[in-house]
C-alpha positions in Angstrom: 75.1 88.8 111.9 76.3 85.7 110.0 74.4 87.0 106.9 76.4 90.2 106.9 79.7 88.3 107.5 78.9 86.1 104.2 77.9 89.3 102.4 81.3 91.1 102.9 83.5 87.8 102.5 81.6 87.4 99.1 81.6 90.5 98.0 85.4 90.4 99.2 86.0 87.5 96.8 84.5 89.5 93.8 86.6 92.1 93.8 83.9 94.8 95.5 85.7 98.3 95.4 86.0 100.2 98.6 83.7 102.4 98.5 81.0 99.6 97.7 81.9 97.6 100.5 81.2 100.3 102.9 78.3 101.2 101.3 76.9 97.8 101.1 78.2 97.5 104.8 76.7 100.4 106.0 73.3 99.9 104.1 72.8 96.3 105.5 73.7 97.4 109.0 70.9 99.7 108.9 68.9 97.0 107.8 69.6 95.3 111.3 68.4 97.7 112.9 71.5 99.6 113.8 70.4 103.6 113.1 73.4 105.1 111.1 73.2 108.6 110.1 76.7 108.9 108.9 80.3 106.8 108.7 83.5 107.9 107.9 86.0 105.1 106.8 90.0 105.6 106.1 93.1 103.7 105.6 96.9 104.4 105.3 98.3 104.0 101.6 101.9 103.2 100.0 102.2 106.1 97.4 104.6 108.3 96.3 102.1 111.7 96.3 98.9 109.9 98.1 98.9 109.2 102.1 95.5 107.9 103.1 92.2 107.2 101.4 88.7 107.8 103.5 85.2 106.9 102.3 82.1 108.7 103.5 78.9 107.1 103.8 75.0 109.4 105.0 71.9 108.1 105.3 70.6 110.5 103.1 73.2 109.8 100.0 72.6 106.8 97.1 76.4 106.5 97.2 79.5 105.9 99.3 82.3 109.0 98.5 86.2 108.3 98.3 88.5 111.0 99.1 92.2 111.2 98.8 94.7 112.8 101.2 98.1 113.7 99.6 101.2 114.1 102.3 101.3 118.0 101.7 97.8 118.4 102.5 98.0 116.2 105.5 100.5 118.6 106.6 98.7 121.7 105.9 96.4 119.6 108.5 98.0 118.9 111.0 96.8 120.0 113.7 93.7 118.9 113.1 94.7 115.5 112.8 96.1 115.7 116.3 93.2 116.8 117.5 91.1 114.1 115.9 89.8 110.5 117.5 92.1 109.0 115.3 94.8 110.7 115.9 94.2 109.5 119.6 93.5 106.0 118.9 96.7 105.8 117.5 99.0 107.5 120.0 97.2 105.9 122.5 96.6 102.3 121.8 93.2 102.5 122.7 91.4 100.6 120.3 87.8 102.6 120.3 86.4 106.3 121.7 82.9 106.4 122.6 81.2 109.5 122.5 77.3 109.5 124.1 75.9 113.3 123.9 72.8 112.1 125.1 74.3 111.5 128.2 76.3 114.9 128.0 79.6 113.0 127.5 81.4 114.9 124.7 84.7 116.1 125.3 84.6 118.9 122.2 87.5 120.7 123.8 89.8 117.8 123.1 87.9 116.9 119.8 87.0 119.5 118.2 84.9 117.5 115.3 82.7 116.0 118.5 81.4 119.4 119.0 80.6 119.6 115.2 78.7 116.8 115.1 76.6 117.3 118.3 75.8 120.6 116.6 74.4 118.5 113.4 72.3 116.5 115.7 74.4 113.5 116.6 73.4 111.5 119.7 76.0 109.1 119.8 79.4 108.5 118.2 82.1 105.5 117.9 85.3 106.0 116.5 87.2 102.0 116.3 90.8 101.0 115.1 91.1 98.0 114.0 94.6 97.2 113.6 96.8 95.0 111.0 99.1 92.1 112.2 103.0 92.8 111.7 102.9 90.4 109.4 100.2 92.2 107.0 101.0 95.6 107.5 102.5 96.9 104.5 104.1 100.6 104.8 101.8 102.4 107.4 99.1 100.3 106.4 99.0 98.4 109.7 94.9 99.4 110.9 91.7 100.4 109.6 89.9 103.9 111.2 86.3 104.3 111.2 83.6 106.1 113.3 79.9 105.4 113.3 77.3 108.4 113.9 73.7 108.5 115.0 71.2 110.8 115.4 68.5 108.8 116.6 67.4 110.2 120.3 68.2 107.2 122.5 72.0 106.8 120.5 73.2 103.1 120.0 72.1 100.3 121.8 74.5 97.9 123.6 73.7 95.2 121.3 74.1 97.4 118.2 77.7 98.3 119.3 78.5 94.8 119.5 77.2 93.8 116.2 79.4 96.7 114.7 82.5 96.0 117.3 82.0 92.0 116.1 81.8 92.6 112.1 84.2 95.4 111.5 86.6 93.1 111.5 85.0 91.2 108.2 85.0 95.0 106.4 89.0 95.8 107.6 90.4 92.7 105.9 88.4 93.0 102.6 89.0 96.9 102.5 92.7 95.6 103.1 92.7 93.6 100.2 91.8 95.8 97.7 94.0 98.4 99.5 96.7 95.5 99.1 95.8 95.2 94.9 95.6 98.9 94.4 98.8 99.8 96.2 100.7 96.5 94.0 99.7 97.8 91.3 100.9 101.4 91.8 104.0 100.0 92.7 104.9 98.1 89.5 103.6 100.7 87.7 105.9 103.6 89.3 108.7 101.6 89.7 109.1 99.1 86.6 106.8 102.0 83.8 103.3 102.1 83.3 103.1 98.5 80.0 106.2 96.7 82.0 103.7 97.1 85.8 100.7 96.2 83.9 102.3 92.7 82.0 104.4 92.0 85.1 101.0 92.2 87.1 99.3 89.9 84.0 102.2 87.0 85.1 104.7 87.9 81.9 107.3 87.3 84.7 109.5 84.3 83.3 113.3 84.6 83.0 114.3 85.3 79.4 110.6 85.7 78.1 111.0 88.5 75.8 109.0 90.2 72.9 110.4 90.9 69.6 109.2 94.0 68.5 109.6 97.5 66.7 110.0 100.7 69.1 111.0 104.3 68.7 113.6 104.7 71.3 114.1 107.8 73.7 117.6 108.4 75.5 117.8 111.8 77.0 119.7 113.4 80.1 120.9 116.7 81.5 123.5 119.4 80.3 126.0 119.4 82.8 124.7 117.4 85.6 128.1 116.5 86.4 129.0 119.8 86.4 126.1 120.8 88.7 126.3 118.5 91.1 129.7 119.6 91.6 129.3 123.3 92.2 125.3 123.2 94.1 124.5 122.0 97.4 123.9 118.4 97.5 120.2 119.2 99.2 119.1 120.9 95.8 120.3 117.9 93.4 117.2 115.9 94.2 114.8 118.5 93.6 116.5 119.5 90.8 116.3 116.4 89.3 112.8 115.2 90.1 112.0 118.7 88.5 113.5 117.8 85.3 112.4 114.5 85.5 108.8 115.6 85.8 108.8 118.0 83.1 110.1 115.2 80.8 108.2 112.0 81.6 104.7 113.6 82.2 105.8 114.8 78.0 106.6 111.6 77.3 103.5 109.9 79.3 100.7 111.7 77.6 102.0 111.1 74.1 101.4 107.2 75.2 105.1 106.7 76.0 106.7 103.7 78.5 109.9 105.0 80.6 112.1 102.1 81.5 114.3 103.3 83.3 116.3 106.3 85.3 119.7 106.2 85.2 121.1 109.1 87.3 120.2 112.2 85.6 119.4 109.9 82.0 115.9 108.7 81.0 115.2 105.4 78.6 111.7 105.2 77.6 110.0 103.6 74.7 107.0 104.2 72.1 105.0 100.8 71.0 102.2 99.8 69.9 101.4 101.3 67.1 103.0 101.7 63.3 106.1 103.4 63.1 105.6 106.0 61.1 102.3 107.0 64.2 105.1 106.5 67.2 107.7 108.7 65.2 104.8 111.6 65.5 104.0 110.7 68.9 107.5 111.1 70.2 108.4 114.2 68.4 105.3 115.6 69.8 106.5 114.7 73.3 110.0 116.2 72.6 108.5 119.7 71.6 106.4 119.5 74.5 109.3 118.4 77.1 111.1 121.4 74.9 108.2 124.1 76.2 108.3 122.8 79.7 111.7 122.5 80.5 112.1 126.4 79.0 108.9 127.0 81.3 110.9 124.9 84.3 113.7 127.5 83.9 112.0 130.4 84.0 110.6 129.3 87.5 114.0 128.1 88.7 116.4 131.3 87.5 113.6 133.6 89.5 114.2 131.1 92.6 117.9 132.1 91.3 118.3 127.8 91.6 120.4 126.4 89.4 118.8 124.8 86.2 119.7 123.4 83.0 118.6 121.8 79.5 118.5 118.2 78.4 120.4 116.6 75.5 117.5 113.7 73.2 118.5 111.3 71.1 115.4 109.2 69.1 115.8 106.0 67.4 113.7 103.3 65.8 114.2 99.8 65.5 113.9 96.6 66.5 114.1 95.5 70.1 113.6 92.8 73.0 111.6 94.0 75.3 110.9 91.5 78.2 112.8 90.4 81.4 116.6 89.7 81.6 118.5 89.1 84.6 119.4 86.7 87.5 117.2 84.1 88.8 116.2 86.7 92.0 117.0 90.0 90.5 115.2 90.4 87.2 114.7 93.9 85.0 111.8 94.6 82.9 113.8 96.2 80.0 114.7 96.6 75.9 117.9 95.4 74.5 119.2 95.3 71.3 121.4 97.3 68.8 118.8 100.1 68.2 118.7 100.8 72.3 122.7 101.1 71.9 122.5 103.5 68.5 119.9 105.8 70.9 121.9 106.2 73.5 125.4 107.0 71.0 122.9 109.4 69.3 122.2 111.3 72.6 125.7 111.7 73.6 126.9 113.0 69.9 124.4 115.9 71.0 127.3 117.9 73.2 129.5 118.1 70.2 127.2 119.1 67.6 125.5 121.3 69.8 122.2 120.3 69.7 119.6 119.7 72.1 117.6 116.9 69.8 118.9 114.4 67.3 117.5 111.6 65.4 118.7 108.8 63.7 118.4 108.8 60.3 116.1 105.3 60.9 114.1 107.5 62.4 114.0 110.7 60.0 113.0 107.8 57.4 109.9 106.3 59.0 108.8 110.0 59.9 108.4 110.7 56.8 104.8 113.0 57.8 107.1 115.4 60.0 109.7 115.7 57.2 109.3 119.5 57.8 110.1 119.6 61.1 113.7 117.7 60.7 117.3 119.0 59.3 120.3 117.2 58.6 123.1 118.3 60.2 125.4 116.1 58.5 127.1 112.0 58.4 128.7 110.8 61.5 130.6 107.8 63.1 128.9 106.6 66.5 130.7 104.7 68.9 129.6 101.3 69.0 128.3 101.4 65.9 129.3 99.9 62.5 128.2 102.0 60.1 128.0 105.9 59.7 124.7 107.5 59.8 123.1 110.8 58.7 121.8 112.8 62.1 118.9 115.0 62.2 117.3 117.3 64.6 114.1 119.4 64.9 114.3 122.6 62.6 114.1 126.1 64.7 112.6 127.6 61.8 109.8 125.0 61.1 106.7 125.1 63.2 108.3 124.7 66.6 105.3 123.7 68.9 102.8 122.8 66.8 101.8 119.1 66.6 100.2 120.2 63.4 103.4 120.3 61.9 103.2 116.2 61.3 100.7 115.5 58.5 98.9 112.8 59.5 96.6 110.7 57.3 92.8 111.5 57.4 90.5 109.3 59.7 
């Protein structure tokens, strides 16, 4: 037992992944005689889609499987979960279900998975909770479920049980750990942008630590969200929004974009890492693609005869700081500078000129490889700003859609 203890605390302190633990678990029980035939492993989760994550380990497979369980299927299940060991475990308090079919004990009316398995050849079956302390559980992440299943003919020994019952334990808390990384770094991720979770995570957390560097800049929000919210029942802003709001981002997301921020109905994201001229194409390829979706979005919502809209973009490039700023305890992970101002002018000069997209005339200038897709539609003052600029948008008559449209060098 004490070499199986080492084993998971080791593997534990090397970072093992879930599924390898309770493979490696499940591989050296057997080796201790204990006859598994199969083990089912799952554990609550703090995500905005997911809700638990199981792992399955046979006999018969080389590998340990992971599963996900998002809320709307666990809904759509129900009633199977109620009728599940686990589901009993919890409500009950009881911390373990024993199931021994070679001694006819196998309550498959209350269980119904219990009479599955007996009809797969299980002898014996042990479902455990191991729970959390308060003080550890994070979310609904407060215990570890697992059952253990054999098919051998005389079912688990005493002393088998206890070796499982004794280093369960071990597997919980390492399982927890990497629950514990996995759902930090989902967190940072969803909640401070995909580059800002990733460096706050890498310990770029000191107050004032900023990088100077060049960005193109994205500002957009809704027509008439003001307007809407007014005249719509408040339970169908939300949905509206997150509607919107996925139709936009997931644009902005796979064309290697960073949102910073919501602000009500607005959206401030950021293109990096890369030359100028390259982010230019990158985020006119994600407006023209948050352009098809958002037309798509409406379709959907005007046959659901719920109220829908469009969204005013403004795109800039410049120089920004892009780092954390804030109080000694309360700290964003943001840009500042004059460009992030310009953008934000830029998107609300849309309404008057009647545009849905406009770009700064920075920003016409470094994309010089999608010079075909932009118009000018004239020299304006913006608020805040010193100097007039020339504004641009996307031309209806170029090749709307087409990423093609940018010429981008060879190779």
């Amino acid at each position: 037992m004490l070499e199986l203890m080492e084993w998971i605390v080791e593997a534990g302190l090397d970072g093992a992944s879930e599924t390898d633990l309770v493979d490696g678990f499940c591989r050296r029980l057997v080796e201790h005689g204990v006859p598994l035939t199969r083990v089912v492993v799952g554990i609550d989760t703090l995500h905005p889609v997911l809700e638990a994550r199981m792992f399955h380990w046979h006999r018969t497979k080389n590998e340990t499987t992971a599963s996900e369980y998002t809320r709307s299927s666990s809904r759509e299940n129900e009633e199977k979960w109620l009728k599940s060991p686990f589901f009993y475990l919890l409500d009950s308090g009881q911390r373990s279900l024993r199931c021994r079919f070679v001694d006819g004990d196998c309550p498959s009316d209350r269980f119904p998975v219990l009479g599955d398995l007996r009809d797969e050849g299980i002898t014996d079956y042990l479902a455990i909770s191991t729970p959390f302390g308060k003080p550890i559980t994070i979310g609904l992440m407060d215990s570890l479920a697992s059952s253990w299943s054999t098919d051998s003919p005389e079912g688990f020994g005493d002393g088998q049980v206890r070796l499982m019952e004794r280093t369960l334990p071990f597997l919980a808390l390492a399982i927890r750990d990497v629950s514990v990384g996995r759902i930090t770094e989902t967190l940072v991720e969803t909640y401070l942008g995909r580059d800002a979770g990733r460096r706050v995570l890498g310990g770029y957390i000191e107050r004032g630590v900023t990088e100077r560097m060049s960005a193109v800049l994205w500002f957009s929000d809704l027509q008439g969200f003001t307007r809407i919210t007014d005249t719509v029942p408040p339970e169908q802003v939300i949905p509206l929004l997150n509607d919107y709001a996925d139709a936009i981002v997931s644009s902005i997301h796979e064309r290697q974009g960073q949102v910073l921020k919501f602000m009500g109905d607005g959206i401030m994201a950021i293109f990096s890492g890369a030359g100028d001229g390259e982010l230019c194409n990158r985020a006119l390829d994600a407006a023209e693609e948050a352009k098809r979706r958002v037309i798509d979005l409406n379709k959907r919502r005007k046959a659901e005869s719920l109220p829908w809209t469009r969204f005013y973009l403004g795109l800039n490039v410049g120089e920004v700081f892009y780092g954390n700023i804030g109080s000694e305890d309360r700290l964003d992970f943001t840009v500042i500078g004059p460009a992030v101002n310009e953008v934000s002018r830029i998107a609300a000069m849309c309404r008057s000129l009647d545009q849905d997209v406009l770009l700064s005339s920075s920003f016409a200038n470094t994309a010089e490889a999608c010079s075909a897709r932009l118009v000018s539609v004239g020299r304006y003052a913006l608020r805040g700003v010193g100097r007039p600029q020339e504004l641009f948008t996307l031309d209806p008559e170029a090749a709307v859609g087409k990423e093609t449209a940018c010429v981008r060098p060879a190779g």
